[in-house]
N, C-alpha and C positions, 0 to 999 in steps of 0.2 A: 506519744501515740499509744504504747502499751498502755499507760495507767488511763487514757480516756475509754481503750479496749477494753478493760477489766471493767470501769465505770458503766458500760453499755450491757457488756455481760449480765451485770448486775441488775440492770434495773428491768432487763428483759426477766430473767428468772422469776426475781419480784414479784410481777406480773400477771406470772405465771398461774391459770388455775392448777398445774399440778402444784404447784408449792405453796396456796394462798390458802388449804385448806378445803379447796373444791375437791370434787370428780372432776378426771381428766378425762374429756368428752370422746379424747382418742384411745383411753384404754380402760378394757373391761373384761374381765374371766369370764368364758364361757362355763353352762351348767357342768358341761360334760364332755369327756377328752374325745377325739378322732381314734388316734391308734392304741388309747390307753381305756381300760376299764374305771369301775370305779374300784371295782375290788383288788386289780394292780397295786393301784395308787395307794389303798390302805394297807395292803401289804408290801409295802416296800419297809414300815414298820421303822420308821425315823425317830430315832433318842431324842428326850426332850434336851431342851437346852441347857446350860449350866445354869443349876440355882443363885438364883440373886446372893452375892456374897460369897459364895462359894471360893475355892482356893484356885477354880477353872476361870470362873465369874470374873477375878480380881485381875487374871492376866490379861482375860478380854481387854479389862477396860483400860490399864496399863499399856499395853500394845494402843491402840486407840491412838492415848495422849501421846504416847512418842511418835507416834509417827505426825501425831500433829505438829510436834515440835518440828519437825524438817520438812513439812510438804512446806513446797516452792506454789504460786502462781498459775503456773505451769502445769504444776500436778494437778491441781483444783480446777484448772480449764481442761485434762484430757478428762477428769472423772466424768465432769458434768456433760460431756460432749457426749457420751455415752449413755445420757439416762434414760435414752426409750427404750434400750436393749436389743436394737435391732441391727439385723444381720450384719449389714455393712456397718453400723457402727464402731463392730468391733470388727471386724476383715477386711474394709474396705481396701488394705494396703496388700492383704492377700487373698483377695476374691480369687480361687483359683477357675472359677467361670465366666465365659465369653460376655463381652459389655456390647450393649447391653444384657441386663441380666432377663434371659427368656423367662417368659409370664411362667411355665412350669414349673421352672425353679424358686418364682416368688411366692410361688402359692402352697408347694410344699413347707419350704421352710415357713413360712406363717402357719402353717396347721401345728409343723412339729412346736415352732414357740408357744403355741396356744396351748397344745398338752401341756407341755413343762409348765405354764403359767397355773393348770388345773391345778397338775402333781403340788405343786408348792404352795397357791392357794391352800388346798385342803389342809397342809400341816403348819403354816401360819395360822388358819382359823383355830386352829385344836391347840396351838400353844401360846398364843397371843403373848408374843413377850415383847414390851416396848422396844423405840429406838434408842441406841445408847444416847444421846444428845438428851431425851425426858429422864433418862434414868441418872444423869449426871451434867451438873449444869458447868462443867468445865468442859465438858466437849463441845468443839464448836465445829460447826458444820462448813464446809466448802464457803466465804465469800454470803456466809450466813443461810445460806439456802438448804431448807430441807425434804425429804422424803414421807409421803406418808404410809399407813397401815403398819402391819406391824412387820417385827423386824427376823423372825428366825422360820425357815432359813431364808436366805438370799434368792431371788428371782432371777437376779442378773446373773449369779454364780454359777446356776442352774443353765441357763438359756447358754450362755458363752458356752460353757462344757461343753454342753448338748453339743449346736452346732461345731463344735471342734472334734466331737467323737464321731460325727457325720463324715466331716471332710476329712479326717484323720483314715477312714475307710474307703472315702472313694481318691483320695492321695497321699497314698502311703509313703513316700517319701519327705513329705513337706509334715506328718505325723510331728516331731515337735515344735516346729515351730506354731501350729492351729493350738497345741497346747499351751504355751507359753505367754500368746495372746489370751486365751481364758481363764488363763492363772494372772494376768496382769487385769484384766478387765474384772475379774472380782476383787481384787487389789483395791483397785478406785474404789469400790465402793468403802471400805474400810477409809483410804485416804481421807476420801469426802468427809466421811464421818460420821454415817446412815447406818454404817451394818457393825457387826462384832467380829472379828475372827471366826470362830464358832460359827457365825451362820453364813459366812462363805465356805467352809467345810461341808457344812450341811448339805448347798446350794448345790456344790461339786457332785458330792454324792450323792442324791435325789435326781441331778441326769441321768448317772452314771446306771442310777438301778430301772430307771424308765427309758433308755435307751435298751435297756437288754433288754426289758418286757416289749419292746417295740418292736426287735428284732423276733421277735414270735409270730407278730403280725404277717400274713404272705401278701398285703396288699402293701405294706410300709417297705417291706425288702424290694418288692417291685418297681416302686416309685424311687425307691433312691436309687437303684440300680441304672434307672432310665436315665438319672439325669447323667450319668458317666458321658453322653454324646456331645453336653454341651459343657465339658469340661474343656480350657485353652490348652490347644497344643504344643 
């Protein structure tokens, strides 16, 4: 039964226009963020990546293969569970808010993932550095399936943070564990075999500094404030 489950896995992905090289019809950057500027975003002032060959470069891609060497099955079916990077994808085990999840809370957290998609768009555009799998034909990807655009920083690493820096603030006591899940959820992505180290670091920190520029916003403070009523008791 497992190996027909992997088999299906597979030939769905396959399939897939996000992996076949299309536009994926369900996801697209907006011009321009809600609670972020443009000029935020160019000042958050993100290092480029490690140079190709570099003695940073070398470890990326080292880390990489080892870990390729021990992902399981397993590993390779949580990465890819996760690939549209949405909310539940990664919290669904600790939604700390009432189910269903109120339309307010959906529509927030999609505006905040939309900013962080701008944030990190813009410095993907500006450093265009492939995914480790074109820069090295030993890496192999999850069950062969891969990711497109480019690869620094991470989207996923980004977005996961984000929302844990969120709910990290409005449930201060569950604070590590929302992290732990975002430091696991950029994980997969390296698992998989999409990203580098480096650009889940990156990822991290590109919420990290558009969260704070967010908390400047008085209409973003308000709106996460509000959802505090439909947090489970």
């Amino acid at each position: 039964m497992k190996r027909v489950s992997i088999v299906l896995l597979s030939a769905v992905f396959l399939t897939s226009p996000l992996f076949c090289g299309e536009k994926h019809k369900g996801f697209h950057v907006k011009e321009k963020a809600y609670y972020l500027t443009k000029e935020q975003i160019k000042n958050f002032k993100l290092e480029p990546p490690p140079a190709d060959n570099s003695p940073q470069d070398k470890l990326d891609m080292e880390k990489i293969k080892e870990i390729q060497r021990s992902r399981t099955q397993q590993d390779c079916e949580k990465a890819i569970a996760q690939k549209y990077a949405d909310f539940e994808d990664f919290f669904a085990d600790e939604n700390p808010f009432i189910s269903p999840m109120p339309k307010k809370v959906k529509k927030f957290l999609k505006l905040v993932k939309e900013d962080t998609d701008v944030a990190v768009s813009y410095y993907k555009n500006l450093y265009a550095k492939p995914r480790p799998f074109d820069r090295d034909k030993e890496i192999q990807t999850c069950f062969g399936q891969k990711a497109g655009g480019y690869t620094y920083p991470s989207g996923h690493a980004a977005i996961s943070q984000m929302y844990a820096l969120i709910l990290s603030d409005l449930v201060g006591e569950r604070k590590e564990k929302f992290e732990a899940i975002a430091r696991q959820a950029a994980l997969n992505r390296v698992i998989w075999g999409v990203h580098h180290p480096s650009d889940i670091e990156a990822g991290r920190l590109i919420a990290k500094k558009a969260y704070e520029q967010m908390k400047l916003n008085k209409n973003f403070v308000k709106k996460m404030e509000s959802l505090k009523k439909y947090l489970r008791k």
